[in-house]
CHARMM internal coordinates of N, CA and C (Angstrom, degrees):
IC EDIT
DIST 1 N 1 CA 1.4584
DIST 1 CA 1 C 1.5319
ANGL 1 N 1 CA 1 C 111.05
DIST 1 C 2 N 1.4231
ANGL 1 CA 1 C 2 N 126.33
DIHE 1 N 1 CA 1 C 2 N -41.12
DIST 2 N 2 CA 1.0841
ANGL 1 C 2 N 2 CA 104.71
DIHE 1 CA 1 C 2 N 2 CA 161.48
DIST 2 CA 2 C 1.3061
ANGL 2 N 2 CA 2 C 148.60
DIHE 1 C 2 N 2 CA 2 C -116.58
DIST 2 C 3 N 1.3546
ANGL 2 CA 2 C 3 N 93.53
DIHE 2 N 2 CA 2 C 3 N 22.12
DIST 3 N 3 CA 1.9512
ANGL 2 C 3 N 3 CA 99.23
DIHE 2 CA 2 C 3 N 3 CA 155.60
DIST 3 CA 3 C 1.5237
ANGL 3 N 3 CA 3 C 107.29
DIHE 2 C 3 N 3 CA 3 C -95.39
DIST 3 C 4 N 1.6804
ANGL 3 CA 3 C 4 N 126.19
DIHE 3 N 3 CA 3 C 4 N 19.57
DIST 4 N 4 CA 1.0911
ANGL 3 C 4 N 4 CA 145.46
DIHE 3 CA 3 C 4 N 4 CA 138.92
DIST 4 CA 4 C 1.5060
ANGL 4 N 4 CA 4 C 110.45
DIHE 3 C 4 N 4 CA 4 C -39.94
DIST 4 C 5 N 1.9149
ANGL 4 CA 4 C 5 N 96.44
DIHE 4 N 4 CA 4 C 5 N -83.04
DIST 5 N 5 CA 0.9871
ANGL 4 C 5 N 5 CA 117.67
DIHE 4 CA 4 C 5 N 5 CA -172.60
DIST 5 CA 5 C 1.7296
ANGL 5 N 5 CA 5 C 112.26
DIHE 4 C 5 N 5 CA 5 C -58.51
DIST 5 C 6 N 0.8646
ANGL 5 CA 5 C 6 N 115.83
DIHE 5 N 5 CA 5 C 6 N -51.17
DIST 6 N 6 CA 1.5761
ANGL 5 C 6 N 6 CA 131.61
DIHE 5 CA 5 C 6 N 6 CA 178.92
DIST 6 CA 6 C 1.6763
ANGL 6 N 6 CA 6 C 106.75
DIHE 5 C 6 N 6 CA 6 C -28.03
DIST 6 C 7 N 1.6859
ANGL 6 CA 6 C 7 N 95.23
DIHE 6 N 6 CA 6 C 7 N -59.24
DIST 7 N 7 CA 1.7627
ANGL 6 C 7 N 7 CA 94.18
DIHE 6 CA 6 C 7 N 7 CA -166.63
DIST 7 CA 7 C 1.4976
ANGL 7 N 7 CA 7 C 87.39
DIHE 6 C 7 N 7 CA 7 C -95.67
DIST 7 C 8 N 1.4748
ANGL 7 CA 7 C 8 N 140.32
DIHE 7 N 7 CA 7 C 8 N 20.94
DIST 8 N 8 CA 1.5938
ANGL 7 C 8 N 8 CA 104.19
DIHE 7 CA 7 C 8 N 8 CA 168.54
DIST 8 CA 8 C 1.9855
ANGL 8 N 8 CA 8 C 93.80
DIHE 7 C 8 N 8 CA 8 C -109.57
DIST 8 C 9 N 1.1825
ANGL 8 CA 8 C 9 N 106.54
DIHE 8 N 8 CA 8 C 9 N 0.89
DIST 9 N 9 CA 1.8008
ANGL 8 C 9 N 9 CA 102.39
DIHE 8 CA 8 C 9 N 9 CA 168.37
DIST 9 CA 9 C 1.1528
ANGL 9 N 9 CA 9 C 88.19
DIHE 8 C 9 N 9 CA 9 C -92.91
DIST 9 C 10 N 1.8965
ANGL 9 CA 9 C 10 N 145.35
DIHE 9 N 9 CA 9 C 10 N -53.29
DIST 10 N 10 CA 1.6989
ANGL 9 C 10 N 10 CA 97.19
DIHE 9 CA 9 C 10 N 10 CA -166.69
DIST 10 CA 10 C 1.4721
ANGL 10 N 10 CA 10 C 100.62
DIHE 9 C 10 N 10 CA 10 C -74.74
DIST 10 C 11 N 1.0280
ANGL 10 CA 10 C 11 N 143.07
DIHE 10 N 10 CA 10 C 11 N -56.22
DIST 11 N 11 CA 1.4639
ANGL 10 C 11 N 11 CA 119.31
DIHE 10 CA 10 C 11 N 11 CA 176.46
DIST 11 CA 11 C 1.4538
ANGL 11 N 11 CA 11 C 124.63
DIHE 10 C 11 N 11 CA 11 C 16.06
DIST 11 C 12 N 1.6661
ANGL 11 CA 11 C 12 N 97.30
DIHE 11 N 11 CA 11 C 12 N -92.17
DIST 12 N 12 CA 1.4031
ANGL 11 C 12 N 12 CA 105.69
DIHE 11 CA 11 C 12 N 12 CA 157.71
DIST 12 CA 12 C 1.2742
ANGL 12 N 12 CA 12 C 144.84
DIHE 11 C 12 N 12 CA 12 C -41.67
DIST 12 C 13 N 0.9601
ANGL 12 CA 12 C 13 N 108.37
DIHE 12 N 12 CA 12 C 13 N -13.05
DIST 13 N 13 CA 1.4702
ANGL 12 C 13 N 13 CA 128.80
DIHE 12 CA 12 C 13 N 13 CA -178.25
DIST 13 CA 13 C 1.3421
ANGL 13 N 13 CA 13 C 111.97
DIHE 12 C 13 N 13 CA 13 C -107.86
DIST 13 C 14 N 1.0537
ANGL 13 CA 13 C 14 N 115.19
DIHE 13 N 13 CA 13 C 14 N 8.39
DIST 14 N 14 CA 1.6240
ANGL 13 C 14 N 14 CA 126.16
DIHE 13 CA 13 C 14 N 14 CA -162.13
DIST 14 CA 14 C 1.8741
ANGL 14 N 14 CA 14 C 85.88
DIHE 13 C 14 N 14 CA 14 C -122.11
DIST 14 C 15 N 1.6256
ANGL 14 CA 14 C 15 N 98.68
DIHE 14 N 14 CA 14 C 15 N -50.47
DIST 15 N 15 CA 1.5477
ANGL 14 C 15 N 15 CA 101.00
DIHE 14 CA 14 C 15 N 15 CA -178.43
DIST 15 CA 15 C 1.5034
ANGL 15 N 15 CA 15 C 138.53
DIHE 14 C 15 N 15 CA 15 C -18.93
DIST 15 C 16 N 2.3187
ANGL 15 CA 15 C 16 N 74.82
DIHE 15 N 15 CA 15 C 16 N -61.99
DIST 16 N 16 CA 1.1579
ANGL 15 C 16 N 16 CA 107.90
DIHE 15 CA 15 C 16 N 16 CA -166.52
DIST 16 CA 16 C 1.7027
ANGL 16 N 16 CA 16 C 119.31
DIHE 15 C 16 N 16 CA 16 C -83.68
DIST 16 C 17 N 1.0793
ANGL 16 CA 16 C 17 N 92.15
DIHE 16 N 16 CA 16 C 17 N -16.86
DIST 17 N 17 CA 1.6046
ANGL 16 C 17 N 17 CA 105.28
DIHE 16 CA 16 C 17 N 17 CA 177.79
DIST 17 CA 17 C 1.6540
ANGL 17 N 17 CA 17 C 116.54
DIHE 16 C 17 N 17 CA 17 C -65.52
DIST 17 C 18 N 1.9417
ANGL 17 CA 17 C 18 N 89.65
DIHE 17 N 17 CA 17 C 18 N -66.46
DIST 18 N 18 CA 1.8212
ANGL 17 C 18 N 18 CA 93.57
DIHE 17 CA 17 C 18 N 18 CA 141.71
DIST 18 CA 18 C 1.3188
ANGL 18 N 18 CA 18 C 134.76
DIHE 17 C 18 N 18 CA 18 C -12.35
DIST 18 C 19 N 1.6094
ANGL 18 CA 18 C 19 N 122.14
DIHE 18 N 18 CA 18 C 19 N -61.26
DIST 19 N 19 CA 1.2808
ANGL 18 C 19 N 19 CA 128.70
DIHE 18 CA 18 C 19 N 19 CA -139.96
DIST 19 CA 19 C 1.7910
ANGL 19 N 19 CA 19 C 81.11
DIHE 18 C 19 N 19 CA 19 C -98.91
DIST 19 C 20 N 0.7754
ANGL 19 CA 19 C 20 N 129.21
DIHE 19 N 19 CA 19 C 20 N -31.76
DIST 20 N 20 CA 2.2494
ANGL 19 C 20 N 20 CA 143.20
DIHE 19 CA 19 C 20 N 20 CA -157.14
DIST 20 CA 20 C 1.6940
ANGL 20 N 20 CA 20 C 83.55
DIHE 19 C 20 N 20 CA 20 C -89.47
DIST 20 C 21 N 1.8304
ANGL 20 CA 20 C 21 N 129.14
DIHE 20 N 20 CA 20 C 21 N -52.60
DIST 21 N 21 CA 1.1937
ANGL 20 C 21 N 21 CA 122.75
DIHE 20 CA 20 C 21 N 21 CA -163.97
DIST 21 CA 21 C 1.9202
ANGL 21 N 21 CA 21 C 97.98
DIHE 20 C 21 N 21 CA 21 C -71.53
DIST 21 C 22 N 1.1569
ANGL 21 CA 21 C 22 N 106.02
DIHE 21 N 21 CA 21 C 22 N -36.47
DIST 22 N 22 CA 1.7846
ANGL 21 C 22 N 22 CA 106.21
DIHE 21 CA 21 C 22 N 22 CA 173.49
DIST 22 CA 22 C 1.2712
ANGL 22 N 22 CA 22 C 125.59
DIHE 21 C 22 N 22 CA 22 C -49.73
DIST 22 C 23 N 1.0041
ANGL 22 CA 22 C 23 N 122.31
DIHE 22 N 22 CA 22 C 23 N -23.77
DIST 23 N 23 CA 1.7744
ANGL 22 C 23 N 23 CA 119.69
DIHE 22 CA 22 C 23 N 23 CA -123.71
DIST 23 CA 23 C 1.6746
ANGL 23 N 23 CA 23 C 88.28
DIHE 22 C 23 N 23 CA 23 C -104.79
DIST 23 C 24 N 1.7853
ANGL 23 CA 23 C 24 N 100.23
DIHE 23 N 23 CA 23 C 24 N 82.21
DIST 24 N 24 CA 1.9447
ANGL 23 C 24 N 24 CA 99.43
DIHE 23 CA 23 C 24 N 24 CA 171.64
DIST 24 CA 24 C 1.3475
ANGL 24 N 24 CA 24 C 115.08
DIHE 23 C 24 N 24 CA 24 C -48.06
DIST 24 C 25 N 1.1519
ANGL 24 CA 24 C 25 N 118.08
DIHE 24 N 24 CA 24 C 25 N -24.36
DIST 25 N 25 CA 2.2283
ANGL 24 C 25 N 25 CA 130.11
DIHE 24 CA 24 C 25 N 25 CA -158.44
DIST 25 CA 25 C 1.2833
ANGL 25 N 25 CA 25 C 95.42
DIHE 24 C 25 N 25 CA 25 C -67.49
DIST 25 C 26 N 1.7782
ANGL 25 CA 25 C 26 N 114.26
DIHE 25 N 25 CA 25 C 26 N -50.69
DIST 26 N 26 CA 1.8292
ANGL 25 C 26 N 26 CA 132.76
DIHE 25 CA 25 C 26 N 26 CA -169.68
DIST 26 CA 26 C 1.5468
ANGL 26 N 26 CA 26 C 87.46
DIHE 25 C 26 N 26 CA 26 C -48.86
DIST 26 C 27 N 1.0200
ANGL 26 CA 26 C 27 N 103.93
DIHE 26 N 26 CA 26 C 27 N -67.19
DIST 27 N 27 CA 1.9922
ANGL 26 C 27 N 27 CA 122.79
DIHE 26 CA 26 C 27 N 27 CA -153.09
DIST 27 CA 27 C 1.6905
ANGL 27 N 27 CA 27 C 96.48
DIHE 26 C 27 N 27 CA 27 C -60.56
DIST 27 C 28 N 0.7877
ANGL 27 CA 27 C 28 N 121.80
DIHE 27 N 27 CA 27 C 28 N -57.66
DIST 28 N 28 CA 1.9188
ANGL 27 C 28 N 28 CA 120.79
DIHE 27 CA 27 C 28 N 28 CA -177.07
DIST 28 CA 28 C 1.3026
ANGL 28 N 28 CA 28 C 95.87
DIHE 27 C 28 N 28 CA 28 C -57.46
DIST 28 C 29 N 1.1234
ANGL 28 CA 28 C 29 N 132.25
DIHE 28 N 28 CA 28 C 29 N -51.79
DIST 29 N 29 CA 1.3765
ANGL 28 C 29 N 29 CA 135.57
DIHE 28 CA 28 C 29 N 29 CA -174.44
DIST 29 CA 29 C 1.5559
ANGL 29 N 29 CA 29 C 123.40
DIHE 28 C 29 N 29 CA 29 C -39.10
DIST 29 C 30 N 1.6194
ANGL 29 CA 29 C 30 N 103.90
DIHE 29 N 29 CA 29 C 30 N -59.08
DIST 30 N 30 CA 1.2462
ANGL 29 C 30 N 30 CA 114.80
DIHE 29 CA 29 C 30 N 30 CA 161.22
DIST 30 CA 30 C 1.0185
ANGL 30 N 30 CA 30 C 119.35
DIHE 29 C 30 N 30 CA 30 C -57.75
DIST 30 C 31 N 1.3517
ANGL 30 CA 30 C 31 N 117.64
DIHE 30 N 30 CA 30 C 31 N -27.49
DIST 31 N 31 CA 1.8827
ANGL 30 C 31 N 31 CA 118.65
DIHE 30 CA 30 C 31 N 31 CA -177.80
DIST 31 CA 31 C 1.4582
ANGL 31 N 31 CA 31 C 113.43
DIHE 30 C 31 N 31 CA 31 C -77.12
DIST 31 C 32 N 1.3630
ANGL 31 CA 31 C 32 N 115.15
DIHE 31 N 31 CA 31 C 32 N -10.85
DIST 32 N 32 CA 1.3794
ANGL 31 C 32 N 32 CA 138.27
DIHE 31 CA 31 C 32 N 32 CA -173.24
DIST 32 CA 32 C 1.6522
ANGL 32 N 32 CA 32 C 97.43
DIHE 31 C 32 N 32 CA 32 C -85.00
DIST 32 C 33 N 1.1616
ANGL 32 CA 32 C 33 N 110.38
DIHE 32 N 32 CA 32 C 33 N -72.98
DIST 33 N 33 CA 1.4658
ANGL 32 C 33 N 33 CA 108.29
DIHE 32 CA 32 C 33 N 33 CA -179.40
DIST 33 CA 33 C 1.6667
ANGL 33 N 33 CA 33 C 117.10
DIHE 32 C 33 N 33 CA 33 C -68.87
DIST 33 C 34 N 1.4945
ANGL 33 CA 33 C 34 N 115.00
DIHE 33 N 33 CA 33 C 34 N -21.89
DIST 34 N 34 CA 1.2023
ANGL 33 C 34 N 34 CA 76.29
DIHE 33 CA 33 C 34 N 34 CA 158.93
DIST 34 CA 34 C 1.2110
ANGL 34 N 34 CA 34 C 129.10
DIHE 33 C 34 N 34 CA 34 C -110.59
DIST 34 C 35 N 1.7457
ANGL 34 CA 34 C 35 N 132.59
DIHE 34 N 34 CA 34 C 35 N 35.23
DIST 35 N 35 CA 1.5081
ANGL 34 C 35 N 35 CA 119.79
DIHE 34 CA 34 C 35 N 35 CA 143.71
DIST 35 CA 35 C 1.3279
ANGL 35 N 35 CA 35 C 108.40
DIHE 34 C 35 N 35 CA 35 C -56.93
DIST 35 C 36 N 1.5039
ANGL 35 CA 35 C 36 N 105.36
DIHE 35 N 35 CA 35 C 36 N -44.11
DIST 36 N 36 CA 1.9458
ANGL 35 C 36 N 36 CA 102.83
DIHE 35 CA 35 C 36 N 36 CA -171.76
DIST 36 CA 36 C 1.5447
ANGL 36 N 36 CA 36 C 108.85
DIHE 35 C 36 N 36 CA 36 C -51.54
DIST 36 C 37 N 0.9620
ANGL 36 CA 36 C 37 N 111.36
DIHE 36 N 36 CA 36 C 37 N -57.48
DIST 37 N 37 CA 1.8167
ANGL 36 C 37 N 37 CA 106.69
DIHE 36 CA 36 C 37 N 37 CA 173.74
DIST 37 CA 37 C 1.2625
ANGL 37 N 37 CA 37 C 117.48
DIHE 36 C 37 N 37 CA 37 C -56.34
DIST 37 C 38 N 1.3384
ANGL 37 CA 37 C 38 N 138.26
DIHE 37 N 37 CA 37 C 38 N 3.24
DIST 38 N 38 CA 1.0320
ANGL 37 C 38 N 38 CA 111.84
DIHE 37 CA 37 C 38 N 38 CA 170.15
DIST 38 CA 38 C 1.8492
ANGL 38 N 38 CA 38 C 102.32
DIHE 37 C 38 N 38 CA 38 C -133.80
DIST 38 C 39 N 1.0387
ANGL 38 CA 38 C 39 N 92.03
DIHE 38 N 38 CA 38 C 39 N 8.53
DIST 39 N 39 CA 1.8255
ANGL 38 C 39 N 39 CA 99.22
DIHE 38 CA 38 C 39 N 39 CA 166.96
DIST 39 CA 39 C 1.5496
ANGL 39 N 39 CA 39 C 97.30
DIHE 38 C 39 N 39 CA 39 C -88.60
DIST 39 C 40 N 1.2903
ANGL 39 CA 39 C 40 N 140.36
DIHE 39 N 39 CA 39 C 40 N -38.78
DIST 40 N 40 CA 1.3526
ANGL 39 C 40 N 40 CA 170.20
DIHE 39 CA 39 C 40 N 40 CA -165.14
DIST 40 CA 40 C 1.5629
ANGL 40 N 40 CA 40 C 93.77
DIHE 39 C 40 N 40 CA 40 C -77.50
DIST 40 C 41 N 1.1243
ANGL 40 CA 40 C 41 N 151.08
DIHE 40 N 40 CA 40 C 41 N -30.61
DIST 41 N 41 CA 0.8325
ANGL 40 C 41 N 41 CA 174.16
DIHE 40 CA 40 C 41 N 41 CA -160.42
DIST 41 CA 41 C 2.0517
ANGL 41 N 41 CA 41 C 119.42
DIHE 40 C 41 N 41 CA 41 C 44.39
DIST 41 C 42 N 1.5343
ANGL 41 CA 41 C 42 N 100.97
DIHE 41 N 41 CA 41 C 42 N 25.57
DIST 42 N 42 CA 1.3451
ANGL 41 C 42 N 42 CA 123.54
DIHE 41 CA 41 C 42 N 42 CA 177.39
DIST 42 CA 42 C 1.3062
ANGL 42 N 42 CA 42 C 117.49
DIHE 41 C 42 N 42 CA 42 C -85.43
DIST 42 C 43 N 1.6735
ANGL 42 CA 42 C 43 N 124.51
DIHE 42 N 42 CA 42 C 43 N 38.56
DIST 43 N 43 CA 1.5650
ANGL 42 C 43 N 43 CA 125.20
DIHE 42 CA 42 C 43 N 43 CA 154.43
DIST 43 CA 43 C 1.4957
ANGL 43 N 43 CA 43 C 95.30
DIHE 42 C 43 N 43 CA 43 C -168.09
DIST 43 C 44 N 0.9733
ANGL 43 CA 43 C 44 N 116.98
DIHE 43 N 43 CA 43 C 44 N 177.72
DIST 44 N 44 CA 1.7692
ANGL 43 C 44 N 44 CA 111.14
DIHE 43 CA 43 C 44 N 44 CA -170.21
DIST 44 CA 44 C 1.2842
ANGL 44 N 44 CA 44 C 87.78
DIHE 43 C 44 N 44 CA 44 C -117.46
DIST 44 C 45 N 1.6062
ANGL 44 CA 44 C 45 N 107.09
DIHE 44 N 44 CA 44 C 45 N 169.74
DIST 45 N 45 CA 1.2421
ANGL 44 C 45 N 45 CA 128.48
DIHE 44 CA 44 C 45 N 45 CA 164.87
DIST 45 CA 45 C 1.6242
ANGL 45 N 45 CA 45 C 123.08
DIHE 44 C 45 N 45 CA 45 C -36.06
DIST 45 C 46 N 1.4929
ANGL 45 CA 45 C 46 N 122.40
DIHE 45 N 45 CA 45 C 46 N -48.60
DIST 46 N 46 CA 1.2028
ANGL 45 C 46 N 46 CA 118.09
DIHE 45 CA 45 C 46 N 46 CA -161.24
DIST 46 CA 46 C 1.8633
ANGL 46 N 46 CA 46 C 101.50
DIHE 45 C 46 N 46 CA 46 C -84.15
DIST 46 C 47 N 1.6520
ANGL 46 CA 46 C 47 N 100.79
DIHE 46 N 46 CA 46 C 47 N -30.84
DIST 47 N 47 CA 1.4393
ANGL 46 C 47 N 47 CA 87.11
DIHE 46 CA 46 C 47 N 47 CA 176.63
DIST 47 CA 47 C 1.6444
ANGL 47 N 47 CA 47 C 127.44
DIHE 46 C 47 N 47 CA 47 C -81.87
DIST 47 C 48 N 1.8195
ANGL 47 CA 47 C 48 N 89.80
DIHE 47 N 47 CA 47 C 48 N -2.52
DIST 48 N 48 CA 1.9213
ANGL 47 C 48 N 48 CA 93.86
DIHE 47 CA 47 C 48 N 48 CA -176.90
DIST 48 CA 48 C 1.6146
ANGL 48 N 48 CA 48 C 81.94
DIHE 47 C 48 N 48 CA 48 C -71.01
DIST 48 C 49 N 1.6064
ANGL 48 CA 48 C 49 N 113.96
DIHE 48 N 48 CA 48 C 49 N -85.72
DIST 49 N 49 CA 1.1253
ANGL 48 C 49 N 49 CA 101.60
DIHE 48 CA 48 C 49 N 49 CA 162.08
DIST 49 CA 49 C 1.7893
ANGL 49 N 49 CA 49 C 145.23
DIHE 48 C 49 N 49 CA 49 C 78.48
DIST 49 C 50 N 1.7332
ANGL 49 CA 49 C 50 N 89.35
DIHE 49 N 49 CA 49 C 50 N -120.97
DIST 50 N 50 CA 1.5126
ANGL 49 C 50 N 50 CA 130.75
DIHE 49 CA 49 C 50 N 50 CA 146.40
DIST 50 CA 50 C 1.0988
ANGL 50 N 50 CA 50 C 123.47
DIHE 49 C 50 N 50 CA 50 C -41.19
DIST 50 C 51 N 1.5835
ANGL 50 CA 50 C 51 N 115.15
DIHE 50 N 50 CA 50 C 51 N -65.12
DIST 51 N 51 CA 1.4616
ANGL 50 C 51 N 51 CA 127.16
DIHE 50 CA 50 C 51 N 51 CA -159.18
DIST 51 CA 51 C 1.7085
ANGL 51 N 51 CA 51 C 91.84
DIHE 50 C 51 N 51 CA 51 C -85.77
DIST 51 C 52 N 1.0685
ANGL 51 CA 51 C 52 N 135.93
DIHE 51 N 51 CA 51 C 52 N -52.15
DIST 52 N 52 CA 1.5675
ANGL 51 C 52 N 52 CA 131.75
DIHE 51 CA 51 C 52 N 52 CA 168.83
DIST 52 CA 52 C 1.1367
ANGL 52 N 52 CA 52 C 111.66
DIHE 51 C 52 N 52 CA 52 C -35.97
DIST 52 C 53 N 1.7735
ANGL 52 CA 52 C 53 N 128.97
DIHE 52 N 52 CA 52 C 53 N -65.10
DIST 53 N 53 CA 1.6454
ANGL 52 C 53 N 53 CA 119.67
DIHE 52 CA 52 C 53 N 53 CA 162.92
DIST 53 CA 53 C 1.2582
ANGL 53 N 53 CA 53 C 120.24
DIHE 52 C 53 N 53 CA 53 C -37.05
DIST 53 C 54 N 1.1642
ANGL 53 CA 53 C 54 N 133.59
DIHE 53 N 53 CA 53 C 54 N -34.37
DIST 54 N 54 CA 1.6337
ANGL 53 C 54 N 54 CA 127.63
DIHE 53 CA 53 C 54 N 54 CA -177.78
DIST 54 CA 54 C 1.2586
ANGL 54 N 54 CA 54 C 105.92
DIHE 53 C 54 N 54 CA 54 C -87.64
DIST 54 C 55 N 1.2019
ANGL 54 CA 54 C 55 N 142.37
DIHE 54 N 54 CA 54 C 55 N -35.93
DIST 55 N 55 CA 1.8579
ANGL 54 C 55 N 55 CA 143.14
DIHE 54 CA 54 C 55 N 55 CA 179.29
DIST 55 CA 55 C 1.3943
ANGL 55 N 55 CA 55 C 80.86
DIHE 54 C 55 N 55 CA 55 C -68.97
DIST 55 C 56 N 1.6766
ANGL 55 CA 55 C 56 N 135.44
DIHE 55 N 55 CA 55 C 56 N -66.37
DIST 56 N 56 CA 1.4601
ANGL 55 C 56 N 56 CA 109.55
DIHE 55 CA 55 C 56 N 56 CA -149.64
DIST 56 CA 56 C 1.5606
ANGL 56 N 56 CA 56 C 128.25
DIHE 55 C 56 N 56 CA 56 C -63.65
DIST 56 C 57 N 1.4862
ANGL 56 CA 56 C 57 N 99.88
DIHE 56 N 56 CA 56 C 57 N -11.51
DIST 57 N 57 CA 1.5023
ANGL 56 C 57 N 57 CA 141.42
DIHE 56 CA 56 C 57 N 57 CA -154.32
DIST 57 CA 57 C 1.9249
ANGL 57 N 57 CA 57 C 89.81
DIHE 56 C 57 N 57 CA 57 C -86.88
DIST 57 C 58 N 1.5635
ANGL 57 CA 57 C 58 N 86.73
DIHE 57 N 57 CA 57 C 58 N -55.35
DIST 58 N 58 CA 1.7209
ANGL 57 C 58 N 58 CA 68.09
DIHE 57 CA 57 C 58 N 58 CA -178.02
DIST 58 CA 58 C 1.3364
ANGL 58 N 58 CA 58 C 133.88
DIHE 57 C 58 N 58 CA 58 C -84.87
DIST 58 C 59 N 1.9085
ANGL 58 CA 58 C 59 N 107.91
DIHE 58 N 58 CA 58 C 59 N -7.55
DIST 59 N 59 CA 1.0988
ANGL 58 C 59 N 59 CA 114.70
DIHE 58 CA 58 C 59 N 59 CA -172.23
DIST 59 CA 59 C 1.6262
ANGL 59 N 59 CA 59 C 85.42
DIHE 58 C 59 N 59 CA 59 C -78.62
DIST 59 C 60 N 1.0547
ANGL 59 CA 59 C 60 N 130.25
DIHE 59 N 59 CA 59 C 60 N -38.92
DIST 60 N 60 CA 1.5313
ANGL 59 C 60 N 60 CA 119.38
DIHE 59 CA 59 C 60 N 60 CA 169.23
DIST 60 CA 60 C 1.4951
ANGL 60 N 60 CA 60 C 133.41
DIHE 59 C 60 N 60 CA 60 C -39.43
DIST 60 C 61 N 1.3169
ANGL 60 CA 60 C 61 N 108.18
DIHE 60 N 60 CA 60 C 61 N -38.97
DIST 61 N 61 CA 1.2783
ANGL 60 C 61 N 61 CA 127.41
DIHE 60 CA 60 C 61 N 61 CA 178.08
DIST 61 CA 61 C 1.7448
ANGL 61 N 61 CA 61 C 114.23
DIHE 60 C 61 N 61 CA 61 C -69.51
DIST 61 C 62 N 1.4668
ANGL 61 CA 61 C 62 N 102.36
DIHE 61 N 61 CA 61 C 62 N -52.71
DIST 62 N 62 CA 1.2738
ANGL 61 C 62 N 62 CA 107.22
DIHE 61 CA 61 C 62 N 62 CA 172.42
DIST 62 CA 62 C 1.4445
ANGL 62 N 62 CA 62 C 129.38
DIHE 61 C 62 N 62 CA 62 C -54.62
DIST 62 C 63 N 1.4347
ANGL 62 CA 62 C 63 N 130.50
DIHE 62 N 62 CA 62 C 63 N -55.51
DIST 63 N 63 CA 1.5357
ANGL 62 C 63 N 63 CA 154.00
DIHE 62 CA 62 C 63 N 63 CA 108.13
DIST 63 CA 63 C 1.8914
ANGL 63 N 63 CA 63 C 97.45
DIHE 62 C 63 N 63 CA 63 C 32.10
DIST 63 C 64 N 1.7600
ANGL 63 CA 63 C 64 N 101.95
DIHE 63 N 63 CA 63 C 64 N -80.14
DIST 64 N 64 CA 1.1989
ANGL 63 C 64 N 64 CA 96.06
DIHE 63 CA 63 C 64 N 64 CA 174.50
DIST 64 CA 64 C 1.0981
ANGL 64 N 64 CA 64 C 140.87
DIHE 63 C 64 N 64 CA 64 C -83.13
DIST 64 C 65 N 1.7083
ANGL 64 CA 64 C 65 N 106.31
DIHE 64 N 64 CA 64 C 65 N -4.82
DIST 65 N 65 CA 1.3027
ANGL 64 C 65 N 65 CA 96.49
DIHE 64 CA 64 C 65 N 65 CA 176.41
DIST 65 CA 65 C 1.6053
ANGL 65 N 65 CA 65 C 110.64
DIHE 64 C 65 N 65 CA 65 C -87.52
DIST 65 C 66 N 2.0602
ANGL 65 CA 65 C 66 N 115.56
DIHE 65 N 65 CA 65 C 66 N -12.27
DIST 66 N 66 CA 1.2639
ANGL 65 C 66 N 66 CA 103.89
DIHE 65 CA 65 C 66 N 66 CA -176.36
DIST 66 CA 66 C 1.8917
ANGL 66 N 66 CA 66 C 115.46
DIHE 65 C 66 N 66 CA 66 C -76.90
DIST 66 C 67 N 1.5491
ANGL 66 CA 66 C 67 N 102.06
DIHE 66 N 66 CA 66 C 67 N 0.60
DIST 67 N 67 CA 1.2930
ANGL 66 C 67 N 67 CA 114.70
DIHE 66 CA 66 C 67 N 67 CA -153.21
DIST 67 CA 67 C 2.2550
ANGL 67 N 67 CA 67 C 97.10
DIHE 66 C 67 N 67 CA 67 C -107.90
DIST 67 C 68 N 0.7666
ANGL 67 CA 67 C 68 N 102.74
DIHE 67 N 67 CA 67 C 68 N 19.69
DIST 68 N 68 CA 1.5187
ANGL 67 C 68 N 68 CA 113.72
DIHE 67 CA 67 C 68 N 68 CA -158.22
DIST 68 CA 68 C 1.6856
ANGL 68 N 68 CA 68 C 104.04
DIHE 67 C 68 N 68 CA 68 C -116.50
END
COOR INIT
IC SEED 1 N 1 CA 1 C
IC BUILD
């Protein structure tokens, strides 16, 4: 009963991680706020940057993993 329970919480937890690693809407979102921060002029260039390579990076990632 509870290495039942055991693997049907990571399961779920596996789900949900899934469903958070999917979520293109999350990822644009952030890409949304941060043009505003840096039109706003509240992060500099090198850290818009940075943080833009990693959102585009994951919308990349996602892309292939829905395409796989």
């Amino acid at each position: 009963m509870l290495l039942k329970s055991v693997y049907l919480l990571g399961k779920k937890i596996h789900e949900m991680a899934m469903e958070e690693f999917l979520d293109e809407d999350r990822v644009r979102e952030e890409l949304k706020e941060l043009y505003v921060l840096l039109e706003a002029g509240k992060i500099s260039e090198e850290k818009f940057e940075s943080r833009e390579e990693e959102l585009v990076g994951r919308l990349e990632e996602i892309e292939s993993y829905k395409n796989s």
